[in-house]
KEGU-369088 format. One record per atom (N, C-alpha, C): residue number from 1; atom name; x, y, z. Coordinates in Angstrom, 2 decimals, always signed. Each point is the difference from the previous one (the first is absolute). Layout:
residues N
n, atom, u, v, w
NUM, CA, X, Y, Z;
...
//
This chain:
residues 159
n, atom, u, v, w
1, N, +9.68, +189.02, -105.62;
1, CA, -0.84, +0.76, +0.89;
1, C, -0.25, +1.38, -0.59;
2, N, +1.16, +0.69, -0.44;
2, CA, -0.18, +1.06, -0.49;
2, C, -1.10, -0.10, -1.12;
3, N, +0.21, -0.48, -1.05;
3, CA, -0.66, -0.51, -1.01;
3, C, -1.47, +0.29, -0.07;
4, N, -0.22, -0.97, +1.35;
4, CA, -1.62, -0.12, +0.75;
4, C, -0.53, +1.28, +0.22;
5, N, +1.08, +0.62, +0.56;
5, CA, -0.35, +1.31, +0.63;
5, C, -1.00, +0.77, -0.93;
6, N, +1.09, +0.23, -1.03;
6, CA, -0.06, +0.75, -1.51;
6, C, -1.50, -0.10, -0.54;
7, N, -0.04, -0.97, -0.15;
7, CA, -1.20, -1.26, -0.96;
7, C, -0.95, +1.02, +0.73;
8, N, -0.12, -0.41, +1.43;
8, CA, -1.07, -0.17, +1.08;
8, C, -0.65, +1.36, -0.27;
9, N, +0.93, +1.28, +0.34;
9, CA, -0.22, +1.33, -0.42;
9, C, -0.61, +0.27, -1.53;
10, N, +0.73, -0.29, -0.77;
10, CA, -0.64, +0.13, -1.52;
10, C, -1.40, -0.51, +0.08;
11, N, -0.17, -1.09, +0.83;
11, CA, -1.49, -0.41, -0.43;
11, C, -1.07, +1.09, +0.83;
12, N, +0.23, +0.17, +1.31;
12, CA, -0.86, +0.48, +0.77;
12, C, -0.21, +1.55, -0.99;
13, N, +1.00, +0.37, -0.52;
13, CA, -0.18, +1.70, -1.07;
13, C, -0.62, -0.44, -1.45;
14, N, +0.37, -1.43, -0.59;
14, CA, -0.86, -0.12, -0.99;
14, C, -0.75, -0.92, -0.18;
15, N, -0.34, -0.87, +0.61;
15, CA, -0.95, -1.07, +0.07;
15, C, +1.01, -1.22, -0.30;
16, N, -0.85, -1.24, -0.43;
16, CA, +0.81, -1.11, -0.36;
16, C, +0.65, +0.29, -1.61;
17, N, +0.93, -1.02, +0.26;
17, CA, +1.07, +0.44, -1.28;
17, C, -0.72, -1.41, -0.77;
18, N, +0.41, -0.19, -1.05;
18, CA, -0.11, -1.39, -1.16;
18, C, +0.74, -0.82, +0.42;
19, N, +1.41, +0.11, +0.39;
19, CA, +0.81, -0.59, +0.82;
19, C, -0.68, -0.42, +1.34;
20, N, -0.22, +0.54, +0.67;
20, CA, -0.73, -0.27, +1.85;
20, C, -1.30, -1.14, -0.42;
21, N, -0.57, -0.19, -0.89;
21, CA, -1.14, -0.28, -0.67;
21, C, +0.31, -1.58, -0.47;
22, N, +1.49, -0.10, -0.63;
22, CA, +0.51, -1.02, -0.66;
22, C, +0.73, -0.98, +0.81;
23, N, +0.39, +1.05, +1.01;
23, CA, +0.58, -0.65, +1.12;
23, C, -1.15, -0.91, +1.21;
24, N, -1.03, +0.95, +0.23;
24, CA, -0.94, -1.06, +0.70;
24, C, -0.89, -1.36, -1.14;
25, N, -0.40, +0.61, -1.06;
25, CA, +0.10, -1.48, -0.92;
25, C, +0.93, -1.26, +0.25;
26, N, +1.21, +0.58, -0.33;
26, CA, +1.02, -0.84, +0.43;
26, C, +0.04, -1.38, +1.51;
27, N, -0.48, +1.33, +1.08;
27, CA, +0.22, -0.90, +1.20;
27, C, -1.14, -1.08, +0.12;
28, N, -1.62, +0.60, -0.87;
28, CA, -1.07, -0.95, +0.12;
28, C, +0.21, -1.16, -0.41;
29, N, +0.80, +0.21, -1.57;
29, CA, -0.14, -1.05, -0.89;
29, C, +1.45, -0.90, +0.55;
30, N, +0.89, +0.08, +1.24;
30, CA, +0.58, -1.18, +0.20;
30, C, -0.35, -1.25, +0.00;
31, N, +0.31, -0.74, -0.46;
31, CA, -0.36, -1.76, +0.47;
31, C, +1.36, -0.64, +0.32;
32, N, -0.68, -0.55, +1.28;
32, CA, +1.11, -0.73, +0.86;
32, C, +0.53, -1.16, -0.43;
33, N, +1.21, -0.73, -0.17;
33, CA, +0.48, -0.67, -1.04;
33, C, -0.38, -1.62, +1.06;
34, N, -0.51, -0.99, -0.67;
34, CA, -0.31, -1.37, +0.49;
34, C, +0.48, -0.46, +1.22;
35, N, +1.17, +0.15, -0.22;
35, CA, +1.13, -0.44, +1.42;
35, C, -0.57, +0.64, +1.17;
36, N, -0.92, +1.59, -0.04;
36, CA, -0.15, +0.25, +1.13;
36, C, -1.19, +0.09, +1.03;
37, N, -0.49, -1.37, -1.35;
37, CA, -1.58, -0.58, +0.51;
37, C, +0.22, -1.76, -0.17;
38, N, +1.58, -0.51, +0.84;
38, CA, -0.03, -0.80, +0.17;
38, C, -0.29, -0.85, +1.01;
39, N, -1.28, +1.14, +1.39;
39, CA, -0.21, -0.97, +0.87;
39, C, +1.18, -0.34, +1.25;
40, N, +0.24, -1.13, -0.28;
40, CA, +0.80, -0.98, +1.05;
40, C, +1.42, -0.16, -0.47;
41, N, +0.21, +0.28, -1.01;
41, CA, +1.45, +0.21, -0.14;
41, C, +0.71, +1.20, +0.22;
42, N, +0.61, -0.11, +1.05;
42, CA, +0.50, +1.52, +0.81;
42, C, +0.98, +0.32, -1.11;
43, N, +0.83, -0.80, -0.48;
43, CA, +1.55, -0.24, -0.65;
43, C, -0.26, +0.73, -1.19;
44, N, -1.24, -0.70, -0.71;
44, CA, -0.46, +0.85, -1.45;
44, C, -0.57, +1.20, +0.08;
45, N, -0.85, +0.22, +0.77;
45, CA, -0.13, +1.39, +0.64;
45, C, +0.91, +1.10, -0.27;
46, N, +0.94, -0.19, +1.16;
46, CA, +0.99, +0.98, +0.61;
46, C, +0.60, +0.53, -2.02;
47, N, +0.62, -1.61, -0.15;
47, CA, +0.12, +0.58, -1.76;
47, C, -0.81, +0.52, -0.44;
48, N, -0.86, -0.01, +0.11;
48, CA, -1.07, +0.54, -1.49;
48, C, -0.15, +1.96, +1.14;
49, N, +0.30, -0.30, +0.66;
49, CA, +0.31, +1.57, +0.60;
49, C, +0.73, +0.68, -0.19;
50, N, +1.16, -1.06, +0.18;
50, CA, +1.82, +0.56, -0.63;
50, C, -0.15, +0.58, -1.66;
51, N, -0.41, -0.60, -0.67;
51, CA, -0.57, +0.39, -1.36;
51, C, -0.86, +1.10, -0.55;
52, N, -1.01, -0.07, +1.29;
52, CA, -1.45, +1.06, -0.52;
52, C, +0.42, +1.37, +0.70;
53, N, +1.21, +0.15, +1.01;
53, CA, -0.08, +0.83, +1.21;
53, C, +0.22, +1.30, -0.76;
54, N, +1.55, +0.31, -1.15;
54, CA, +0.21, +1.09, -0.67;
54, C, -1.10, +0.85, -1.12;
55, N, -0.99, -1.15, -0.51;
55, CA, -1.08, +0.54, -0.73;
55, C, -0.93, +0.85, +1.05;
56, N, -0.47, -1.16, +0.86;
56, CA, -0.73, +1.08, +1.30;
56, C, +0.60, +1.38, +0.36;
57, N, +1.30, +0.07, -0.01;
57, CA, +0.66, +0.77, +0.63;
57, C, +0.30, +1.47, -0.99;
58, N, -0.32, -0.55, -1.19;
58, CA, +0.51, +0.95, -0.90;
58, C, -1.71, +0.77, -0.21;
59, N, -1.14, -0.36, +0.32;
59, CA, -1.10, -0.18, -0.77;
59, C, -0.38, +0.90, +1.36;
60, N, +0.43, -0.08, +1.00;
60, CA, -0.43, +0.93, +1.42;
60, C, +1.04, +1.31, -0.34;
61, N, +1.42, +0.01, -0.39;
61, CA, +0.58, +0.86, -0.13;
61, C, -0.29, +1.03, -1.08;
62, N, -0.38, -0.23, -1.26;
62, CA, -0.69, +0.54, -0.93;
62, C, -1.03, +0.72, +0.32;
63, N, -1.39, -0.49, +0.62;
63, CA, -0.83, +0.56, +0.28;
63, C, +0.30, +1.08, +1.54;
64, N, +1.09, -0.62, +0.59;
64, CA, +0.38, +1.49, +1.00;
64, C, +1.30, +1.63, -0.71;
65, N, +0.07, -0.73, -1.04;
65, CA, +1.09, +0.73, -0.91;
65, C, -1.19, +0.90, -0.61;
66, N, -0.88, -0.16, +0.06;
66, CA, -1.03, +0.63, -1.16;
66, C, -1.28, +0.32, +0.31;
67, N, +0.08, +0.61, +1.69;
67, CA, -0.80, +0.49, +0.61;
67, C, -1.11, -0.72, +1.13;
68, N, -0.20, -1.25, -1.21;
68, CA, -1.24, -0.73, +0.45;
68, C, -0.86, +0.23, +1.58;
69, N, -1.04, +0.18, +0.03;
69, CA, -0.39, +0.16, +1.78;
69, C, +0.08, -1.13, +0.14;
70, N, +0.74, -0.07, +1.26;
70, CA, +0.34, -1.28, +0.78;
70, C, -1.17, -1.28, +0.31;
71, N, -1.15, +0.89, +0.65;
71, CA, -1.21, -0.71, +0.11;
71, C, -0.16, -0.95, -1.25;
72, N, -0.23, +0.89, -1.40;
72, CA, +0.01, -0.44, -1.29;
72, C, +0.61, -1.64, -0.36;
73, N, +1.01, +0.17, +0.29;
73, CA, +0.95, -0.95, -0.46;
73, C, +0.16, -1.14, +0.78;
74, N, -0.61, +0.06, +1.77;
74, CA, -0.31, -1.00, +0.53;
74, C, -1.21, -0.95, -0.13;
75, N, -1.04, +1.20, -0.64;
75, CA, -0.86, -0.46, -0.58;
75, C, -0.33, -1.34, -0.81;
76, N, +0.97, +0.68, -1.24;
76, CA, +0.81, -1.04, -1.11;
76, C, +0.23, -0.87, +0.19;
77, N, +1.23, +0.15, +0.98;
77, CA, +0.72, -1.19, +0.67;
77, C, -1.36, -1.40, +0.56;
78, N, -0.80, +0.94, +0.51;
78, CA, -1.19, -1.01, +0.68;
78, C, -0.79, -1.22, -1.10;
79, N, -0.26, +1.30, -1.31;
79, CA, -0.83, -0.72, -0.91;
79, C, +0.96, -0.83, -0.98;
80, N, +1.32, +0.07, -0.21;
80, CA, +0.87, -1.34, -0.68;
80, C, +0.30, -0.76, +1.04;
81, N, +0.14, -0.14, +1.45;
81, CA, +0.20, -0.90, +1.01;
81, C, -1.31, -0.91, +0.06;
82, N, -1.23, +0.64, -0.48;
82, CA, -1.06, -1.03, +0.87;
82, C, -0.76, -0.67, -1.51;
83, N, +0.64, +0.37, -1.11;
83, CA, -0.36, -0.38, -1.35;
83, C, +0.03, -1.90, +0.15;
84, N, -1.18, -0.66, -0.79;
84, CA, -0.22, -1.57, +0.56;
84, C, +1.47, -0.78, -1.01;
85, N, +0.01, +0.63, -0.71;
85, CA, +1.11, -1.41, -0.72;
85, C, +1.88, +0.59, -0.14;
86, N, -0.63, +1.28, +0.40;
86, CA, +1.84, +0.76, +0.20;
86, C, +0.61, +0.63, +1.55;
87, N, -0.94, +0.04, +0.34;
87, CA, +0.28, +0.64, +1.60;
87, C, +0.38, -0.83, +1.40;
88, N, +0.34, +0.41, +0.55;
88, CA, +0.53, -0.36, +1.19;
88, C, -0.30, +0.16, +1.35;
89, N, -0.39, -0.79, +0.89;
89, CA, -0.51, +0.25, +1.19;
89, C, +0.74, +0.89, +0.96;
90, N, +1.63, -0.41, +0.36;
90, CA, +0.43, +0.51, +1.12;
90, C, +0.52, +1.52, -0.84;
91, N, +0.38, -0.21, -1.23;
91, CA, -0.21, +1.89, -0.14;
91, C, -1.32, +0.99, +0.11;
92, N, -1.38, -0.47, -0.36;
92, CA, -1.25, +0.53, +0.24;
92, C, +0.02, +0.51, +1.87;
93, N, +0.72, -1.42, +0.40;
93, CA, -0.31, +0.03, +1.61;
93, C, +0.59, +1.41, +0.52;
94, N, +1.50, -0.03, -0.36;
94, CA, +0.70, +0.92, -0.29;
94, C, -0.21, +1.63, +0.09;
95, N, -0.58, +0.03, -1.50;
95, CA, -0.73, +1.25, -0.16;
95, C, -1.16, +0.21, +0.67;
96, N, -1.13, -0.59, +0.21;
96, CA, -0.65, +0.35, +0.93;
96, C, -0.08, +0.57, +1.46;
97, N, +1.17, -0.64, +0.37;
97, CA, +0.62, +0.70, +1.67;
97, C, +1.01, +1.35, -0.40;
98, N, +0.74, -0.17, -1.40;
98, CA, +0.71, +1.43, -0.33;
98, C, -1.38, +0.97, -0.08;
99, N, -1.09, -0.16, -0.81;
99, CA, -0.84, +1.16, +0.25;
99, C, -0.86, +0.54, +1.02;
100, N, -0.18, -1.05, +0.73;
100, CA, -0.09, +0.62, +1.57;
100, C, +0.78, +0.86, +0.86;
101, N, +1.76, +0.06, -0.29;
101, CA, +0.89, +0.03, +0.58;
101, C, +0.02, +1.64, -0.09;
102, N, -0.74, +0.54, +1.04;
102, CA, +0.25, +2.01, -0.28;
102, C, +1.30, +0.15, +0.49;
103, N, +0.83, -0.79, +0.56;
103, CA, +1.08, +0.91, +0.36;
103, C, +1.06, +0.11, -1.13;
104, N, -0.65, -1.20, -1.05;
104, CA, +1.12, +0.12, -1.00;
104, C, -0.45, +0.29, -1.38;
105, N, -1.66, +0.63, -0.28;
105, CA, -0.23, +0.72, -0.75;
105, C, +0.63, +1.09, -0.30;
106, N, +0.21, +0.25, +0.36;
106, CA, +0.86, +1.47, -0.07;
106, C, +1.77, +0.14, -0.83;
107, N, -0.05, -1.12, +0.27;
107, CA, +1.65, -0.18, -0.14;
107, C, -0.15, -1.11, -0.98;
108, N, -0.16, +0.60, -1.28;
108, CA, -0.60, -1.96, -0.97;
108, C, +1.39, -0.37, -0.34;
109, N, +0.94, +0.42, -0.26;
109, CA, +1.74, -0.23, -0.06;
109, C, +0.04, -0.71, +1.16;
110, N, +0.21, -0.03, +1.23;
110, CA, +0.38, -0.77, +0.98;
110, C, -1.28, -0.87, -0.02;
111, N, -1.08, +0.26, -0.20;
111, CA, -1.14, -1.20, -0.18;
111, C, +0.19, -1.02, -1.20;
112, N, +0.42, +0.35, -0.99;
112, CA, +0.39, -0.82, -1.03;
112, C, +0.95, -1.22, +0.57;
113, N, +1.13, +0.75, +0.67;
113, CA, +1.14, -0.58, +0.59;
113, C, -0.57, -1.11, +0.77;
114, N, -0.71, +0.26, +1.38;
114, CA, -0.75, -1.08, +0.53;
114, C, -0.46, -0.91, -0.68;
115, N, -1.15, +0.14, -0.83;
115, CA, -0.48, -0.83, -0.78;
115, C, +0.98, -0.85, -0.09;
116, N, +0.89, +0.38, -0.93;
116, CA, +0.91, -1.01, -0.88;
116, C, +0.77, -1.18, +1.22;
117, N, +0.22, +1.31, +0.79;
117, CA, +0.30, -1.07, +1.15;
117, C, -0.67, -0.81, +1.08;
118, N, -1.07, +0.29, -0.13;
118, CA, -1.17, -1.27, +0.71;
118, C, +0.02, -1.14, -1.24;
119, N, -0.11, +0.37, -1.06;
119, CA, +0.55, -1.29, -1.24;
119, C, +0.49, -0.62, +0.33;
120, N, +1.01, +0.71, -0.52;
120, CA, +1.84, -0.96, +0.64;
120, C, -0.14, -1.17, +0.86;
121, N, -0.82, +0.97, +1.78;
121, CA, +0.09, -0.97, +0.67;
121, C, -0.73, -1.35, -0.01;
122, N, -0.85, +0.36, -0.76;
122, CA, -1.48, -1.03, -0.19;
122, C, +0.20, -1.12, -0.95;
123, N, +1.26, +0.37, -0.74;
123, CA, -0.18, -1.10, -1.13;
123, C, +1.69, -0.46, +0.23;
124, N, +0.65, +0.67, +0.98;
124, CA, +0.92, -0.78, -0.10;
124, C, +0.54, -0.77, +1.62;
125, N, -1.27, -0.04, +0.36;
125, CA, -0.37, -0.03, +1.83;
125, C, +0.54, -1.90, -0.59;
126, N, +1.00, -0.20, +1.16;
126, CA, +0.21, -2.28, +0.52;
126, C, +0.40, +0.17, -1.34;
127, N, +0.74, +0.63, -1.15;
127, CA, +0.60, -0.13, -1.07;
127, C, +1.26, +0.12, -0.30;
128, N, +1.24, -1.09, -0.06;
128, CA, +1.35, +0.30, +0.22;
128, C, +0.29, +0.59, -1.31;
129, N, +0.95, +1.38, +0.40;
129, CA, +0.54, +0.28, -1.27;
129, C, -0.89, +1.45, -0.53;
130, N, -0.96, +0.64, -0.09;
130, CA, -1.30, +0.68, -0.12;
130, C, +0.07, +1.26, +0.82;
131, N, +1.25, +0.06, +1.17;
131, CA, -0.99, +1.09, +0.90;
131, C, +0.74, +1.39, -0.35;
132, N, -1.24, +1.07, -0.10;
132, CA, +0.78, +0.94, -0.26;
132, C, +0.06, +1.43, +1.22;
133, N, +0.83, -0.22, +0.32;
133, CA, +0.91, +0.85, +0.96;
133, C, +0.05, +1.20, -0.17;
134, N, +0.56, +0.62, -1.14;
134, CA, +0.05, +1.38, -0.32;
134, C, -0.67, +0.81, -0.88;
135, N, -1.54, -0.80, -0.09;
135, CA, -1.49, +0.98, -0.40;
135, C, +0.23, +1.18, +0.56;
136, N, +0.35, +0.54, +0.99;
136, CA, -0.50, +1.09, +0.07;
136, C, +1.18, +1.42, -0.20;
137, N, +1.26, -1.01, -0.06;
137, CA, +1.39, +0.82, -1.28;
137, C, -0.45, +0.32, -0.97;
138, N, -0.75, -0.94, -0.64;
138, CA, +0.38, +0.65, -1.65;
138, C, -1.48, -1.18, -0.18;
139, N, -0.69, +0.82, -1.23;
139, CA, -1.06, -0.75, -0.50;
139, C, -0.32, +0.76, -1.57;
140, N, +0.86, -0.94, -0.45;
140, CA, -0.38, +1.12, -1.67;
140, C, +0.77, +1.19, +0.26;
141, N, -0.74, +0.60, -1.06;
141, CA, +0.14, +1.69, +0.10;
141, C, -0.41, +0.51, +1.28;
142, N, -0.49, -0.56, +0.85;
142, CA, -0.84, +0.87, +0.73;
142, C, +0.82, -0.15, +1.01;
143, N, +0.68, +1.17, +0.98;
143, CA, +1.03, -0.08, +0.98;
143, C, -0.45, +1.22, +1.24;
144, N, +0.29, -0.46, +1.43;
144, CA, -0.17, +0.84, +0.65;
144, C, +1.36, +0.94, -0.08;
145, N, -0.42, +1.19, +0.69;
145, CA, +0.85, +1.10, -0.16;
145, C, +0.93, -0.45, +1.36;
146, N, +1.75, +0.09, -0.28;
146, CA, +0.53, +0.11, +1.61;
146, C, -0.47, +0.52, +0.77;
147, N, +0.15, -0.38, +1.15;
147, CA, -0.78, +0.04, +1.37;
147, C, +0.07, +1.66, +0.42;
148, N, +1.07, +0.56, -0.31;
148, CA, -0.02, +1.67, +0.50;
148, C, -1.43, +0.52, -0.84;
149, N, -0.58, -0.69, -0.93;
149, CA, -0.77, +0.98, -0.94;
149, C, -1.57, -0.33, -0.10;
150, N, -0.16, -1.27, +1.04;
150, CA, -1.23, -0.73, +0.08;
150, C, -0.79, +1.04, +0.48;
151, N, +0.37, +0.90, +1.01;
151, CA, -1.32, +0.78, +0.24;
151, C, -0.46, +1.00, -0.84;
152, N, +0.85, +0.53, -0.93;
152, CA, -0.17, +1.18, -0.53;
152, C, -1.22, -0.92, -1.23;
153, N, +0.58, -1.19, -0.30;
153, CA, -0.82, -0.75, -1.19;
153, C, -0.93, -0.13, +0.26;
154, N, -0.13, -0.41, +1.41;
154, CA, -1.73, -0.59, +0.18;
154, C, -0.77, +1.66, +0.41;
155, N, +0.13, +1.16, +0.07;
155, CA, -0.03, +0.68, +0.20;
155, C, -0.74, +0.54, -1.82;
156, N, +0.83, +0.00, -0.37;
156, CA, -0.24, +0.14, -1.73;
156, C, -1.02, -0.79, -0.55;
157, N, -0.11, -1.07, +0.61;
157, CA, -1.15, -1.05, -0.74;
157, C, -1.08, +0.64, +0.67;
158, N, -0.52, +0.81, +0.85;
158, CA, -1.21, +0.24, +0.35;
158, C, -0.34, +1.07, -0.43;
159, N, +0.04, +0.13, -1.61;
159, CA, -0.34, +1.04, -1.05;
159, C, -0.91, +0.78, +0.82;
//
């Protein structure tokens, strides 16, 4: 979070960095790995999620490590989700309702978080073995602040 903070400030005083730049490249050019355009197999799915989830995860954390505008990067997210031979429906679906979502523009750290966890639930939904419980403990690098310090944070994110 801190990190974000940092990034977020540096950019708004100097524009985009090469880094912030490399990082939204990054999120466009994902392609979603086969398993998670398997349709009707919930089972292969949920795997090919279990697999793809830390790349996603690292590829959102990067670009919030390094300023990126949030809008920006959902953007991204939109145009490698709806790509015809690599993309994915229920993440496009996904992002599309995250960029509507003003209450959680603001807060793209806890919006990231959601995301990942509307995933979770989506691909590992009637799947034994798959469910993940403590998305919103720990996700990557990216961690909420203990609870005494949540207001002062979200407080901070509204540069």
């Amino acid at each position: 979070m801190t990190q974000w903070l940092e990034a977020r400030t540096r950019q708004r005083t100097k524009g985009k960095s090469k880094d912030s730049t490399t990082a939204l490249n990054t999120l466009e050019a994902l392609k979603f790995y086969s398993d998670l355009r398997a349709g009707d197999n919930t089972t292969k799915m949920a795997e090919g999620w279990e697999t793809f989830r830390l790349t996603f995860i690292r590829a959102i954390t990067n670009a919030l490590t390094h300023g990126c505008n949030w809008m920006e990067s959902l953007a991204c997210l939109h145009v490698c989700s709806r790509a015809l031979k690599t993309g994915q429906q229920r993440v496009r679906s996904i992002v599309v309702t995250a960029m509507k979502d003003t209450s959680l523009l603001c807060n793209p750290v806890l919006h990231a978080m959601v995301i990942v966890a509307k995933l979770d639930s989506s691909f590992s939904l009637g799947v034994p073995g798959y469910s993940r419980e403590h998305t919103f403990r720990r996700m990557g690098s990216v961690c909420l602040p203990p609870a005494g310090r949540r207001r002062s944070y979200s407080s901070q994110l509204r540069l």
